[in-house]
N, C-alpha and C positions, 0 to 999 in steps of 0.2 A: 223452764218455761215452755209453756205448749204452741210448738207450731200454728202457725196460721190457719193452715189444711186441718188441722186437727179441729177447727173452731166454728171452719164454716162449710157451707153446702151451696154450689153454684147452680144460677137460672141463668140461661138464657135464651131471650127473643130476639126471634130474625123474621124473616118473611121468604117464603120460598113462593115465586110468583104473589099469586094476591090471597095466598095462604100462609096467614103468622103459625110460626113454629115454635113453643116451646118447649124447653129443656131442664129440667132437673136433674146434677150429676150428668148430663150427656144422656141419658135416656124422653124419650119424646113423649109428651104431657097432656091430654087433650085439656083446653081450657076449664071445660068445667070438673075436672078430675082434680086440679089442683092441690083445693085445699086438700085433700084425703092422702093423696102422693107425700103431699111435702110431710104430712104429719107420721106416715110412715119413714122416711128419710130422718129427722129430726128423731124419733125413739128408736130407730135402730143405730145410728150414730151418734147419737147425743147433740149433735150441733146445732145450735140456736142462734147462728149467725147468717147470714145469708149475702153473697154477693151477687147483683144484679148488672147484669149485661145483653141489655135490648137496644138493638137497632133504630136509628131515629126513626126508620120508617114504619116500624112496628105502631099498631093503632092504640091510640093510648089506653083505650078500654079494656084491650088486652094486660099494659099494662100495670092498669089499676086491678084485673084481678088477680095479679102474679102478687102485689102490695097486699091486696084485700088476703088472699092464702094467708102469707106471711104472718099479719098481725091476727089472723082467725085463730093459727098454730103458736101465738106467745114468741116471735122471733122477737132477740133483743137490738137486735140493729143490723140494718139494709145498707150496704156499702154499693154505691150504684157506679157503675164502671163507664 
């Protein structure tokens, strides 16, 4: 059976000051780069899972485009942390 790591590819959102930060794998994401990042992430790993870990204070708009990538790229399920 395939490890969990093996399945998924982590985001996460934070806010450094009144600048949301996000992260793909630990590498830093400009929002509108998103969808194009993840869909390289996703064909060079294979992984079509995705675990999300944003900060409440994170704006939800940001959010919703970290969601929007996701389903733009065919991810089959968002585990939000």
């Amino acid at each position: 059976m395939k490890d969990i790591r093996d399945k998924v590819f982590v985001v996460t959102a934070n806010m450094d000051g009144e600048r949301p930060v996000v992260k793909i794998e630990k590498k830093e994401v400009p929002v509108d780069k998103l969808l194009d990042e993840m869909k390289q992430v996703i064909s060079s790993t294979g992984r079509k899972e995705m675990v999300l870990d944003a900060d409440k204070d994170v704006p939800w708009g940001v959010v919703t485009a970290i969601l929007d990538a996701a389903k733009g790229n065919g991810v089959h399920e968002i585990i939000k942390n």
